[in-house]
C-alpha positions as CSV (number, residue, x, y, z in Angstrom):
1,X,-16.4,22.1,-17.4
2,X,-16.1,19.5,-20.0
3,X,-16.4,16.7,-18.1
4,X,-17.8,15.5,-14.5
5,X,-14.3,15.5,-12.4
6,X,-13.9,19.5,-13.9
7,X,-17.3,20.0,-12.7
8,X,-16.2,18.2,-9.5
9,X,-13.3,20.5,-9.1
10,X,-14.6,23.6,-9.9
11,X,-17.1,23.0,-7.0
12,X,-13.7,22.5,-4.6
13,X,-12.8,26.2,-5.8
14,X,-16.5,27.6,-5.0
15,X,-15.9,25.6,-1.3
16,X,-12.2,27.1,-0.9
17,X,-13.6,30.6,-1.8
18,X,-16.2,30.1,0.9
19,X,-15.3,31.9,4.5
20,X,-14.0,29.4,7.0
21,X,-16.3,30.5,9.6
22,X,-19.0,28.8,7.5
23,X,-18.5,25.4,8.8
24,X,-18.2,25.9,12.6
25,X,-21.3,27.6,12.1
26,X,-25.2,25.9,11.8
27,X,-27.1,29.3,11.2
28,X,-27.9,30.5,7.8
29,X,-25.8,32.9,6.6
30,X,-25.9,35.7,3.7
31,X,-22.7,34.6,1.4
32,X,-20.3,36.9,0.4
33,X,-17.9,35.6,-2.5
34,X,-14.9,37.6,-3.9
35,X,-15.9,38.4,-8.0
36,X,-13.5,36.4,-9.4
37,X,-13.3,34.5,-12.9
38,X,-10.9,31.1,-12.5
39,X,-9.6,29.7,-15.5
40,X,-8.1,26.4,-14.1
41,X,-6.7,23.0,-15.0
42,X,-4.5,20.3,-13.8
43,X,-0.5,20.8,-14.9
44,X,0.1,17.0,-13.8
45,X,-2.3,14.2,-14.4
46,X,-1.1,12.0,-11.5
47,X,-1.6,14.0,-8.4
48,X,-1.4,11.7,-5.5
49,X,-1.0,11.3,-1.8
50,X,0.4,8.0,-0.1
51,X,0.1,6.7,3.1
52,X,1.7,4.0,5.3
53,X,-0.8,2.1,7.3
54,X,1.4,-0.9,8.1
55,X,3.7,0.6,10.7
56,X,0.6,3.2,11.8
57,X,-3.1,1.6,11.2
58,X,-5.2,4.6,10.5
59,X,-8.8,3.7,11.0
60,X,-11.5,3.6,7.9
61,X,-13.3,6.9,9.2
62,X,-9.1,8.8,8.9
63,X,-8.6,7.2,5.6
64,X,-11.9,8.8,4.5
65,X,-11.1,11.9,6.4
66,X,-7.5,12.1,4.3
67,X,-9.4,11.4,1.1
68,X,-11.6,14.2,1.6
69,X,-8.6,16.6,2.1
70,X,-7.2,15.3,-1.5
71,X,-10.0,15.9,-3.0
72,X,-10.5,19.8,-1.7
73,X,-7.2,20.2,-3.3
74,X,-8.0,18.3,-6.2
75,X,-6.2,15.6,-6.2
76,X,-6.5,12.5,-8.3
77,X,-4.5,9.3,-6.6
78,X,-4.3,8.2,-3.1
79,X,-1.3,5.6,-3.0
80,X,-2.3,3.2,-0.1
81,X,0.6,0.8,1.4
82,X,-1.3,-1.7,2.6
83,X,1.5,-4.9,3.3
84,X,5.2,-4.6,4.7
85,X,7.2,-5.9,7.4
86,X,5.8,-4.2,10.0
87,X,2.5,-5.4,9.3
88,X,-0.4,-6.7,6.7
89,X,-3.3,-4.8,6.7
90,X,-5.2,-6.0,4.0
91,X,-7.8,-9.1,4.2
92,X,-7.0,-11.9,1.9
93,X,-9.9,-14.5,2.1
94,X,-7.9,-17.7,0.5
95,X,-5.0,-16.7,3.4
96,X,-6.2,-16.4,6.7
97,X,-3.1,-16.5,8.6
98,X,-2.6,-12.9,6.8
99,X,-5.0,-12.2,9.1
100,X,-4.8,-13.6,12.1
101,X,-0.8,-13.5,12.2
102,X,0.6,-10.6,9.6
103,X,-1.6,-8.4,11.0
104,X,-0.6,-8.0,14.4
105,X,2.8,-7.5,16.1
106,X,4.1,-8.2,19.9
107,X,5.6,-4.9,20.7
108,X,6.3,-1.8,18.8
109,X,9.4,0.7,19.2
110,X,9.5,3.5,21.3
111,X,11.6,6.4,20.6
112,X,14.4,6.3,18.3
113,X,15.8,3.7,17.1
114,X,19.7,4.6,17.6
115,X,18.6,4.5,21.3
116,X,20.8,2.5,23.4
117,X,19.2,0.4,24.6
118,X,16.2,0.5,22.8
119,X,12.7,0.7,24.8
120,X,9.5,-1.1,23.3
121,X,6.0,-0.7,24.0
122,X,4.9,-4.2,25.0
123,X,1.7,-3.9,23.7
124,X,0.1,-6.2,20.6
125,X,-1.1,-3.9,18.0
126,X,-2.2,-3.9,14.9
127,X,-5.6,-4.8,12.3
128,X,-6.5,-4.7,9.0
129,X,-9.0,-3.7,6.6
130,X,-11.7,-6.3,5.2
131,X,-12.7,-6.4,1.8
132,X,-16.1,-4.9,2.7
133,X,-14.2,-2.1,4.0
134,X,-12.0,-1.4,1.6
135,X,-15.0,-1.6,-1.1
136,X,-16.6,1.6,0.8
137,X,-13.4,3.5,0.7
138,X,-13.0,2.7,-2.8
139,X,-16.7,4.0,-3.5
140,X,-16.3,6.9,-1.1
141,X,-12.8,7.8,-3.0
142,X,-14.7,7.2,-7.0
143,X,-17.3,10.1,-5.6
144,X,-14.5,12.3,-5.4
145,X,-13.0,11.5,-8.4
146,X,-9.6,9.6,-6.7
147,X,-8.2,6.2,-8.2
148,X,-7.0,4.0,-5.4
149,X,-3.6,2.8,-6.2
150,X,-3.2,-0.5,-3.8
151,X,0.9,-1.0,-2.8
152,X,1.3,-5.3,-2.1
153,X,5.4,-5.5,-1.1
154,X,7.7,-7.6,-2.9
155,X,10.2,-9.7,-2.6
156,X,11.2,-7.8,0.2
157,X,9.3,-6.0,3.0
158,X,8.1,-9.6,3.1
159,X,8.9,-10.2,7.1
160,X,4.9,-10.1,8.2
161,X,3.6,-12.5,5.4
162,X,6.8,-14.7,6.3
163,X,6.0,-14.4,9.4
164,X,2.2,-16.1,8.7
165,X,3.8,-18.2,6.5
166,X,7.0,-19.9,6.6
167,X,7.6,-21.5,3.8
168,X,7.5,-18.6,1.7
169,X,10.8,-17.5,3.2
170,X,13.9,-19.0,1.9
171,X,15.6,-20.3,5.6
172,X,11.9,-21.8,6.4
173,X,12.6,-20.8,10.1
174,X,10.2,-19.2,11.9
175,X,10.0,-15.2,11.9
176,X,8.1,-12.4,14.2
177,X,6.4,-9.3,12.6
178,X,8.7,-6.5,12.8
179,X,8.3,-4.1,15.8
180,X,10.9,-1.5,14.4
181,X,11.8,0.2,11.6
182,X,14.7,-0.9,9.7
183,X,15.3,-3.0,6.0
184,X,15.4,-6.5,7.0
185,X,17.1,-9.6,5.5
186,X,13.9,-11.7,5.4
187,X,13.0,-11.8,1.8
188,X,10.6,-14.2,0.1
189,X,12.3,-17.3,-1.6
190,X,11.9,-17.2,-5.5
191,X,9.9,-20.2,-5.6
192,X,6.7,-21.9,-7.6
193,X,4.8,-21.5,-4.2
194,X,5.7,-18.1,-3.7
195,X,4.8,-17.0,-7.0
196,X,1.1,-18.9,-6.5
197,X,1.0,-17.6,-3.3
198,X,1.7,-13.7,-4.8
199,X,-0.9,-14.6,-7.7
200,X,-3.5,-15.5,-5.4
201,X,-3.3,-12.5,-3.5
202,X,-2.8,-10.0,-6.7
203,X,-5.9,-11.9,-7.8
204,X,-7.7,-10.8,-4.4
205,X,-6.5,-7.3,-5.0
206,X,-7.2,-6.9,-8.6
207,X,-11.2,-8.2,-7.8
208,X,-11.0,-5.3,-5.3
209,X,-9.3,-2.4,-6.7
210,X,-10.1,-1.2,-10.6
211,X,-6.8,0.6,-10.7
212,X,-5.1,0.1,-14.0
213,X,-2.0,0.2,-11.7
214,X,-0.6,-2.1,-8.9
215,X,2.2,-1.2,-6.9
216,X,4.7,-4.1,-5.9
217,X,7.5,-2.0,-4.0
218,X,10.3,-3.9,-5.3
219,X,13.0,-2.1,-3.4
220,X,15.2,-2.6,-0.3
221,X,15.4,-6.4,-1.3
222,X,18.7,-7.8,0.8
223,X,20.0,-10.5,-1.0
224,X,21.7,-12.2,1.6
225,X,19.8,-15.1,2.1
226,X,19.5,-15.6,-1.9
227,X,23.0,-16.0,-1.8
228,X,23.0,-19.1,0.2
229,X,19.5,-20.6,-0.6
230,X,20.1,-23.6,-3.0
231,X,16.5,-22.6,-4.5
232,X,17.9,-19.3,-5.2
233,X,20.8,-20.2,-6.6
234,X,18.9,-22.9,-8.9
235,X,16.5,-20.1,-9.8
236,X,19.8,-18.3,-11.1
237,X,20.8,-21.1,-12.9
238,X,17.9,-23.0,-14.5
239,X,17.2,-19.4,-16.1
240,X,20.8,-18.2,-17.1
241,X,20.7,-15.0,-14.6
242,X,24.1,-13.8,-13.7
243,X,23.6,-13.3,-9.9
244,X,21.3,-12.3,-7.3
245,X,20.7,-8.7,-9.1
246,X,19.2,-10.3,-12.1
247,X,17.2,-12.4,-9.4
248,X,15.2,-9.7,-8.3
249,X,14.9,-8.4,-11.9
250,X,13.5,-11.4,-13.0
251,X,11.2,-11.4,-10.2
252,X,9.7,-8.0,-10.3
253,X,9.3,-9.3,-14.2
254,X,7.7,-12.4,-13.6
255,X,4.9,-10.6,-11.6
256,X,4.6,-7.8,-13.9
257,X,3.8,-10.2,-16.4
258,X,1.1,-11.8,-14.4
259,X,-0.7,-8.4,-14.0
260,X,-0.2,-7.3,-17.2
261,X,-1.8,-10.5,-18.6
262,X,-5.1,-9.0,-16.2
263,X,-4.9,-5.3,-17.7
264,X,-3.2,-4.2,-14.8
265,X,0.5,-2.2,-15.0
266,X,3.2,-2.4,-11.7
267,X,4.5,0.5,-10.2
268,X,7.6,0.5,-8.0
């Protein structure tokens, strides 16, 4: 191997050579391994897994757990969706209502949701990870040679942070964390406070995660209440946009010159 992650991997081949019996088993064994010779490298540099915690918490011990599995198969980038409507999941110290609101929701949807009428489990749920937390998943996914690739929604999938906090929406009126599935209108309002308040929580993010990448979403963005927001449509104006389209671009482009001015690129 020519470097340590080649070393790393060609370790995973040894282990996936090695009979499965091997690890139900505490006795010592006499190994028997096929005479092979393996000539192997990657065909894709970005080999990645993703997971959805914000409609399904998975628990520290399952996210290390999944990030083990990657790595027997040698792969590189675990894409973790930490924030959406359904729920925040990630701690953000300067916004404790993140916490102690976007984190949680009143009921969650049982079966599926054409059901008429639809049934819901009545029960709170939810959680998130701390920073300490996701510090030791970070370290425990750099062992095994995986970049973490953090997933912070925007401007839509916004309905649990609007939730916590109002005034980030455009209406101002008070909104529930999701408890289904769905694409709702609740969008954040393209305004100076919003912008701080996504800054301050990239900023969080960024002192957490060394990935050179930051994933934003930036899809499934109604523009329905854009359309009769006055801030909105002075947003559109001030900055010569044609219409609520060019809104969101010049959104997703406002942020991604934020991280780029950090050393961080968006994904979306």
């Amino acid at each position: 191997a020519s470097t340590d992650t080649g070393a790393f991997y060609a370790v995973q081949t040894l282990i996936q050579l090695l009979p499965l019996e091997l690890k139900k088993s505490k006795k010592n064994h006499l190994l028997h391994i096929p005479a092979v010779a393996i000539k192997d490298e990657p065909r894709f540099s970005y080999r990645g897994m993703h997971l959805d915690v914000s409609r399904h918490l998975f628990d520290v011990e399952f996210i290390k757990k999944y990030i083990d599995a990657m790595a027997l198969l040698k792969m590189n980038t675990f894409h973790w969706h930490l924030t959406d409507d359904q729920g925040w999941r990630i701690e953000i110290k300067r916004y404790p209502k993140l916490q102690e609101i976007a984190a949680y929701r009143d009921s969650t949807l049982m079966g599926h949701y054409n059901d008429s009428p639809r049934l819901y489990d009545t029960t709170k749920y939810g959680g998130f990870y701390t920073q300490e937390e996701i510090r030791e998943v970070i370290t425990f996914a750099k062992a095994r040679h995986i970049n973490i690739i953090p997933e912070i929604e925007m401007p839509g999938h916004a309905q649990a942070a609007i939730a916590a906090y109002p005034e980030l929406g455009c209406t101002r009126e008070k909104v529930n964390v999701a408890t289904e599935w769905g694409v709702f209108e609740t969008i954040y309002c393209p305004n100076e406070k919003t912008f701080t308040f996504l800054e301050n929580v990239l900023d969080e993010v960024m002192e957490l995660f060394p990935s050179s990448y930051i994933h934003i979403g930036g899809d499934e963005a109604p523009k329905t209440q854009w359309k009769t927001s006055a801030i909105a449509q002075q947003v559109i104006q001030e900055n010569g946009l044609k219409d609520e389209a060019e809104l969101q671009s010049y959104f997703i482009q406002r942020i991604e010159k934020y991280l780029n001015s950090k050393g961080r690129n968006i994904i979306g």
